[in-house]
C-alpha positions in Angstrom: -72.6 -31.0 -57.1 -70.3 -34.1 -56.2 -71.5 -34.4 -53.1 -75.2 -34.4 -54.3 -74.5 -37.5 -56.2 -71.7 -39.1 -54.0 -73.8 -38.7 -50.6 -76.9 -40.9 -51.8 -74.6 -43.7 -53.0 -73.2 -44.2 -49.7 -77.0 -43.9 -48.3 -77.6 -46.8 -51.1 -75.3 -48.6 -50.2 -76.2 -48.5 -46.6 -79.8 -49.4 -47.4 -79.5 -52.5 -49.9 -77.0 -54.0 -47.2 -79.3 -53.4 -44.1 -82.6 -54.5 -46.1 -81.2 -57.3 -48.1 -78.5 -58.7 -45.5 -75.9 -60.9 -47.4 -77.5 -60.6 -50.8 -77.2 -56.6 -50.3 -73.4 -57.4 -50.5 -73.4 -59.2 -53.2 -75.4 -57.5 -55.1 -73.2 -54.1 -54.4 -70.0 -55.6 -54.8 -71.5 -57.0 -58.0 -72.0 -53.5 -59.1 -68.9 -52.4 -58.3 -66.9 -54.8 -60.2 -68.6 -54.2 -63.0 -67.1 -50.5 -62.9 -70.0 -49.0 -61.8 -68.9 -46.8 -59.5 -70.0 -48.6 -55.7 -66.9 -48.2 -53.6 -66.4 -51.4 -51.9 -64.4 -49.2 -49.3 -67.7 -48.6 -48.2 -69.4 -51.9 -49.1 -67.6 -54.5 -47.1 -66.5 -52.1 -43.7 -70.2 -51.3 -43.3 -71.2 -54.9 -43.7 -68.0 -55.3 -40.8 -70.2 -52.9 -38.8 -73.1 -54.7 -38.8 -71.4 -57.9 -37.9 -70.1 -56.2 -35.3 -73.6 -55.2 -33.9 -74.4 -59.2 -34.4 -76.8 -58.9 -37.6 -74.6 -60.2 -39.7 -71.4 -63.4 -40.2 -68.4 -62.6 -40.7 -67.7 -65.4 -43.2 -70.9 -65.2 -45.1 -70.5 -61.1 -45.5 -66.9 -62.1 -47.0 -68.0 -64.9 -49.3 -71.1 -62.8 -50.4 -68.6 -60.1 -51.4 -66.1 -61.7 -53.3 -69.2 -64.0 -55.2 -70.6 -60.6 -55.7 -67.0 -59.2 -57.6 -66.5 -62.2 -59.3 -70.5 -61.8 -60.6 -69.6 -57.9 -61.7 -66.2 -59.4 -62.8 -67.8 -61.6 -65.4 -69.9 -59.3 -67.0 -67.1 -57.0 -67.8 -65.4 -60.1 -68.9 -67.9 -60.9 -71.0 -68.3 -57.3 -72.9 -64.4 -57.7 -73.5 -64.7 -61.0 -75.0 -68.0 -60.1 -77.1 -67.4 -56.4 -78.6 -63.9 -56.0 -78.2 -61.9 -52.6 -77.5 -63.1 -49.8 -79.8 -66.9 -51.1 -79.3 -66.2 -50.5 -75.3 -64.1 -47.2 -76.2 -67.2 -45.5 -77.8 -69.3 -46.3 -74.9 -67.2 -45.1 -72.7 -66.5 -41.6 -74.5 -69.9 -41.4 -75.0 -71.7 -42.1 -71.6 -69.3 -42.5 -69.2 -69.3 -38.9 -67.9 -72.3 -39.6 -66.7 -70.7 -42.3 -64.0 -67.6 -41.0 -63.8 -66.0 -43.6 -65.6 -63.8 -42.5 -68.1 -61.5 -43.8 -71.2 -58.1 -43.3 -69.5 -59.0 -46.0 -66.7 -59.6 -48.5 -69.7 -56.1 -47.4 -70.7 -54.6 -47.8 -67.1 -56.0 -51.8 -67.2 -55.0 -52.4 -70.9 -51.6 -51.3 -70.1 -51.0 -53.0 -66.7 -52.7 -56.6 -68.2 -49.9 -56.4 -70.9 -47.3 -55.6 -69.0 -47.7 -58.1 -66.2 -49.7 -60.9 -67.8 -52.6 -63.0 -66.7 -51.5 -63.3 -63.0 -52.3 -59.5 -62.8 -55.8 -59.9 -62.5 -55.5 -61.8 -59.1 -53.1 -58.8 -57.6 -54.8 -55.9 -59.1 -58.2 -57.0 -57.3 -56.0 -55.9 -54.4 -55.5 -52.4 -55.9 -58.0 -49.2 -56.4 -59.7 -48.5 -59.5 -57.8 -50.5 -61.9 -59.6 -53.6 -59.9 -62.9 -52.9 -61.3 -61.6 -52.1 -64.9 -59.1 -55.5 -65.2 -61.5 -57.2 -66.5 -62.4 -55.3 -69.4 -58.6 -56.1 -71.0 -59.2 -59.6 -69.9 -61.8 -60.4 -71.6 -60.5 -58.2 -74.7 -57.5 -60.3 -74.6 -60.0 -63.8 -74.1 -58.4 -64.8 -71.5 -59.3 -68.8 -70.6 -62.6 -68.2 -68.0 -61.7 -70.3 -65.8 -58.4 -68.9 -64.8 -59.6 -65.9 -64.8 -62.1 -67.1 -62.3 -60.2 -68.3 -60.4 -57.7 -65.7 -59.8 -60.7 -63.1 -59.5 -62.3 -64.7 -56.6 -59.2 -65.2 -55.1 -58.3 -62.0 -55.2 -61.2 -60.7 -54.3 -61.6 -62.8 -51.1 -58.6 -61.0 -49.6 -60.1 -57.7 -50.5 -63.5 -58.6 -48.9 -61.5 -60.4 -45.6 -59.4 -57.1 -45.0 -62.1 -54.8 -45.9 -65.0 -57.1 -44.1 -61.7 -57.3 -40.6 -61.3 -53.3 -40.9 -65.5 -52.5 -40.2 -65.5 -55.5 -37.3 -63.1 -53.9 -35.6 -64.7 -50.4 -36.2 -67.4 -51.9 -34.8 -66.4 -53.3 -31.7 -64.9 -50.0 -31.1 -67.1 -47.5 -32.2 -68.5 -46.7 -28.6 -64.9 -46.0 -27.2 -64.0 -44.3 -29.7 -67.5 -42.0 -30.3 -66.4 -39.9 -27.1 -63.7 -38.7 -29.1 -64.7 -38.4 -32.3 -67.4 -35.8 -31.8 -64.3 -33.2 -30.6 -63.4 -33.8 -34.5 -66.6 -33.2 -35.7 -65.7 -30.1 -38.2 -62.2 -31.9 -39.1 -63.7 -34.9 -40.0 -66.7 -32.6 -41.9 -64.6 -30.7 -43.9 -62.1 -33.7 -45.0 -65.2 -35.8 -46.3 -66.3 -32.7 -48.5 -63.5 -32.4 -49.0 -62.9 -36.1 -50.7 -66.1 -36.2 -52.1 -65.1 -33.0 -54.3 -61.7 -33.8 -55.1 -62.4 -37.4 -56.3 -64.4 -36.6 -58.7 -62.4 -33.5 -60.2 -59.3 -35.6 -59.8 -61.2 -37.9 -62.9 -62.5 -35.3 -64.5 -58.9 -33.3 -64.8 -57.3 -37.0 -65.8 -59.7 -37.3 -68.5 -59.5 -33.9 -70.1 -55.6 -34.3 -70.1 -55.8 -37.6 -71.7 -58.0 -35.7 -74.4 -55.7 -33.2 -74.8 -53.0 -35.9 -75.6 -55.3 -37.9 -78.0 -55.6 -34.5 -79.8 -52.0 -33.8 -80.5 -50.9 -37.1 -81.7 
């Protein structure tokens, strides 16, 4: 089952990049950010790749993807600002299984935006998950636009360098390293089915113990 809907995102992901070349990026990486789930893990190295393989520039696949979070980043900004907590808490409990986004990730944000202030939102775009959700609690919080911004696209142009570095160099590689790779073609087989189970179990579990908690308080 996770595999049947995790496999075609990657396959989208792949396509919108190779048929629409820089705006492909930023249009995924505007998805992403707005916490639909698009792993720019995917995103940016793949764009890397096809730098690599002269298609595409380094610099304009890295600015396209950071536009693209702070795009995504703004409209989850914006929802913040406009309906507030409980509006986005309701959605959430009521349509997020469907995307595997769930109510304890909106919990995760809220709670590191209070404890570590404004300035979070430029180091959490460095950090899994809670970088597509920080802007939710930003926006909740109205948090001045421009600062947050500001610290979003900064943030996000590191994520997009290293990310965007990590595929080049997969690239310029990927012939030397193809001879051994196929020995590990069963390892590598099981470990992404692996991963593409586990990740989304792994939310679902989270979720149903943060039910379970709701429940008894």
């Amino acid at each position: 089952m996770a595999e049947q809907i995790l496999t075609p995102i990657i396959h989208l992901i792949m396509f919108l990049i190779s048929s629409l070349g820089y705006g492909g990026v930023l249009l995924a990486m505007a998805i992403e950010s707005a916490s639909i789930p698009l792993p720019s893990e995917v995103i940016m190295p793949f764009a890397g790749f096809l730098v690599s393989q002269g298609q595409l520039q380094f610099w304009g696949i890295v600015l396209a993807g950071s536009s693209g979070c702070l795009l995504g980043s703004w409209s989850n900004w914006w929802l913040g600002k406009r309906y507030g907590e409980q509006v986005i808490r309701q959605l959430l409990r009521r349509y997020g299984k469907f995307v595997f986004i769930f109510e304890y990730e909106l919990d995760e944000a809220i709670d590191v935006f209070h404890r570590h202030g404004e300035a979070v939102i430029f180091l959490s775009r460095l950090l899994p998950v809670v970088r597509t959700f920080i802007s939710l609690p930003a926006g909740i919080a109205k948090m001045n636009f421009r600062k947050f911004s500001i610290y979003t696209f900064i943030g996000s142009f590191f994520w997009s360098l290293v990310l965007a570095w990590l595929g080049v160099r997969l690239g310029e590689n990927w012939a030397v390293l193809g001879k051994w790779f196929h020995r590990f073609d069963a390892f590598i087989a099981a470990g992404i089915i692996f991963l593409l189970i586990w990740y989304p179990w792994h939310k679902i579990k989270k979720q149903r113990r943060y039910q379970r908690r709701r429940e008894t308080i």
